[in-house]
C-alpha positions in Angstrom: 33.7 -84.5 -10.1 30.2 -83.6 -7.9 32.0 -80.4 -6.7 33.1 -79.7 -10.4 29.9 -80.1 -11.7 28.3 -77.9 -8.9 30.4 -74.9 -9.4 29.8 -75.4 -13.0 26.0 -74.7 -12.1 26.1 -72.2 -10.3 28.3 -70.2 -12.6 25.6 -71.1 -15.6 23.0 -69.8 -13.2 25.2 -66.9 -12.3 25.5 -65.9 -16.3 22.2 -66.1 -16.4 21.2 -63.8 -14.0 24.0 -61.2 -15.0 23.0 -61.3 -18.5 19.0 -60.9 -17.4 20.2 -57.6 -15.4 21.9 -56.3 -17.6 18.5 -56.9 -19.9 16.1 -55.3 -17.2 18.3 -52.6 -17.1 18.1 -51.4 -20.9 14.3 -52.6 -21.2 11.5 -49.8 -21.5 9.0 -52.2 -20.7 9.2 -51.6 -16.8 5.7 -49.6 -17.0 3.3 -50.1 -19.4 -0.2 -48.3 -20.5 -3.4 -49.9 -18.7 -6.3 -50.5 -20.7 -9.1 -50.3 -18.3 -12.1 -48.3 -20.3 -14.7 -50.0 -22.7 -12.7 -49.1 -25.7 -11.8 -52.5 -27.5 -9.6 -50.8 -30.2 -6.0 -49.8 -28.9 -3.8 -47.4 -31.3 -0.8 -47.1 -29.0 0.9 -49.0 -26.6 2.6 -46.9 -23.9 6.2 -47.9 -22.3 8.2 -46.7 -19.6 11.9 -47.4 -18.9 14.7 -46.7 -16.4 16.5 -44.8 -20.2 13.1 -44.0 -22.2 9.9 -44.0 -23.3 8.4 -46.1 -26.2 5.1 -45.7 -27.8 3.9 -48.4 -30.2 1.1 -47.9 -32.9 -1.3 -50.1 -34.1 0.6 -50.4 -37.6 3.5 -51.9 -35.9 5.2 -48.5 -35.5 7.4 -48.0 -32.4 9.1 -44.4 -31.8 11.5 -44.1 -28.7 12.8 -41.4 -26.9 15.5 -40.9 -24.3 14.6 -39.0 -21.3 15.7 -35.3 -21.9 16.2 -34.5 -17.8 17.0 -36.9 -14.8 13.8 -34.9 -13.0 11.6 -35.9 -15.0 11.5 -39.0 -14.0 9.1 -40.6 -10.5 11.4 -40.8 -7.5 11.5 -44.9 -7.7 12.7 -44.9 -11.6 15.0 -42.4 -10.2 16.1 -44.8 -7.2 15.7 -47.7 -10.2 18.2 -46.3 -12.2 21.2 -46.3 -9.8 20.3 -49.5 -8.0 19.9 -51.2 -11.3 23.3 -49.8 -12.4 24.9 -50.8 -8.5 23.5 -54.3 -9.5 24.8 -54.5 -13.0 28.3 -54.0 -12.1 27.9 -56.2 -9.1 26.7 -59.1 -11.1 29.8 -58.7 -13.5 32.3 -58.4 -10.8 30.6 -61.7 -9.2 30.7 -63.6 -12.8 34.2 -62.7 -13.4 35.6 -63.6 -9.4 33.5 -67.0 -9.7 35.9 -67.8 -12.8 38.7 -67.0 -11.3 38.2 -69.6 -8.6 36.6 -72.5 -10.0 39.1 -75.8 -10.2 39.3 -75.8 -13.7 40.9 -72.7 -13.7 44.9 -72.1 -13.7 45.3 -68.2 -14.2 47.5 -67.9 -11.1 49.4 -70.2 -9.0 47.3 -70.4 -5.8 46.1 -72.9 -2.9 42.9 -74.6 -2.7 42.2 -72.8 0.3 43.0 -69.7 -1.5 40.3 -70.9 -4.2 37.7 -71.2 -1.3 38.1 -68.0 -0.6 37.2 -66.6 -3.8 34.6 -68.9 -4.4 33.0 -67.3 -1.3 33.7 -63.6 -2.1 31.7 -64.6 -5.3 28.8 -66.3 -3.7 28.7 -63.4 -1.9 28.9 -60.9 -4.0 25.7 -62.7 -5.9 23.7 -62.7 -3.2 24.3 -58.7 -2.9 23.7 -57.8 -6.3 20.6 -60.2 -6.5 19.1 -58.2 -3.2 20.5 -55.0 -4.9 18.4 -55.8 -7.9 15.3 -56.6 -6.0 15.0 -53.8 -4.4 14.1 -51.7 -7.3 11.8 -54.1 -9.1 9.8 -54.5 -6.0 10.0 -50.5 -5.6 8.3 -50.0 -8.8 6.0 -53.0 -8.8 4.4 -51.7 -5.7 4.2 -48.1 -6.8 2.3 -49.2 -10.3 0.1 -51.7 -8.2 -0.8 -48.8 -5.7 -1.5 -46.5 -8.3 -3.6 -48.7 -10.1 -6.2 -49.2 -7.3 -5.7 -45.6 -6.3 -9.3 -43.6 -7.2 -7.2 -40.4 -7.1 -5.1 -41.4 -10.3 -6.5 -40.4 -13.9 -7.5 -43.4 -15.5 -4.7 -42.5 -18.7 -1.6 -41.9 -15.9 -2.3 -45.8 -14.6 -0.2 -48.3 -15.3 0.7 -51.9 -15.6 3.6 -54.8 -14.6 6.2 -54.8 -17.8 7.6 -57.7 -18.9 10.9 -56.5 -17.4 9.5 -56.3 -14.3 9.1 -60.5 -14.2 12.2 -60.6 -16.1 13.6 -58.9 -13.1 12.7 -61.2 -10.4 13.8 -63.9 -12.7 17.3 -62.6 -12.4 17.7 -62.1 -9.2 16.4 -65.3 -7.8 19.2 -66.7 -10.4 21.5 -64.3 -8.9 20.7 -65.7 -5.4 20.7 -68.7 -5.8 24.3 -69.0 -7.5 25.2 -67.3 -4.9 23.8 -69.7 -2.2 25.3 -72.4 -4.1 29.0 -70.9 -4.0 28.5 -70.4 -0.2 27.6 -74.2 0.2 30.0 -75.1 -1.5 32.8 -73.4 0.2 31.3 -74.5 3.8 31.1 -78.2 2.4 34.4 -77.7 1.4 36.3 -76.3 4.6 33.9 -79.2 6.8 35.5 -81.6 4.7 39.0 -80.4 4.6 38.4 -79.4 8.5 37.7 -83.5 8.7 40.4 -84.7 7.2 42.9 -83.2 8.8 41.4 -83.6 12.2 41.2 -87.3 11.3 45.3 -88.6 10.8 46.0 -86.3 13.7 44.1 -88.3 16.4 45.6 -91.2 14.7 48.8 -90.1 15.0 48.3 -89.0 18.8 47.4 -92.4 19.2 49.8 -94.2 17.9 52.4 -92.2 19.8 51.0 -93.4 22.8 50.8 -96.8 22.1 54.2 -96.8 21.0 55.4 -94.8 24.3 53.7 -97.2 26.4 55.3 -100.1 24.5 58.6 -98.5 24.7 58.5 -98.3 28.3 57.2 -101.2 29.7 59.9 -102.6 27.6 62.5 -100.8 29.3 61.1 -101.5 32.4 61.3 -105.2 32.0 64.9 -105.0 30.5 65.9 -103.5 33.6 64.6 -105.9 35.6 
């Protein structure tokens, strides 16, 4: 029932952080326009994604547009782009192994042990795309953040942290710590299994040798 329950979490948590990378992936909000100067009144709102760019007006007007060249894009959206994708499909591939080797599923005819196994490729393969889709959050996180205290930047090229940014580390820490709790389950598992078998074994040793001791002391004395 605990174990049931466990994988049960961690495949909730899992979902969780797949669908929140796939989210971070089509978000534009990974950069967004700094408002630095005096000027209280703002008339556009300036975002930046991995796909496109947004701006948004004052009346509530948002136009979008999908980057027309690969190039012209900074070397860590460039990086971003095919990390995020790498993690996308990682997290998929993760959510869909982790169903097929939960108890309560019976798509194939196949041994517990057999189940352990793929509950471990998938805690696995969580931990890699959460790590996978660190990478690239902390990339660009550190680029904004340097170019933000960076005198040599013009005060309108500066940037801020987009809400996809958090969103990102969200995810991943939901990524990695399904994956965690796949991979303790599995060793929890095989320590238990690993116990119980070791267990009746020295029983059964024993009891041999009681019973072959028995044996022959009795034929001894019906010798005699």
């Amino acid at each position: 029932m605990i174990s049931s329950a466990l994988q049960i979490a961690g495949l909730l948590v899992g979902g969780i952080g797949m669908i929140g990378t796939f989210a971070v992936t089509g978000m534009p909000q990974w950069r967004v326009s700094a408002f630095i100067e005096n000027n209280i009144v703002v008339f556009e709102t300036i975002w930046e994604g991995l796909w496109m760019h947004c701006i948004r007006q004052a009346n509530i007007r948002m136009q979008c547009k999908v980057y027309d060249s690969m190039l012209a894009l900074s070397p860590d959206l460039q990086a971003s782009r095919g990390l995020m994708c790498a993690g996308s499909v990682l997290s998929f591939l993760a959510f869909m192994v982790a169903i097929v080797g939960m108890k309560c599923t019976r798509c194939a005819p196949s041994s517990w042990q057999a189940k352990g196994y793929i509950i471990l490729t998938a805690g696995l393969l969580f931990i890699l795309s959460g790590a996978v889709e660190l990478i690239p959050v902390c990339w660009v996180a550190n680029t904004i953040i340097s170019d933000f205290y960076n005198p040599m930047v013009n005060v309108a090229q500066k940037r801020e942290l987009g809400e996809a940014l958090y969103l990102g580390w969200v995810s991943s820490f939901c990524l990695i710590t399904a994956g965690a709790i796949f991979c303790c389950f599995c060793c929890c598992c095989e320590k238990t299994r690993s116990y119980g078998y070791s267990s009746p074994m020295h029983y059964s040793t024993h009891s041999q040798h009681l019973h072959g001791k028995t044996e022959s002391s009795y034929s001894k004395s019906q010798y005699v």
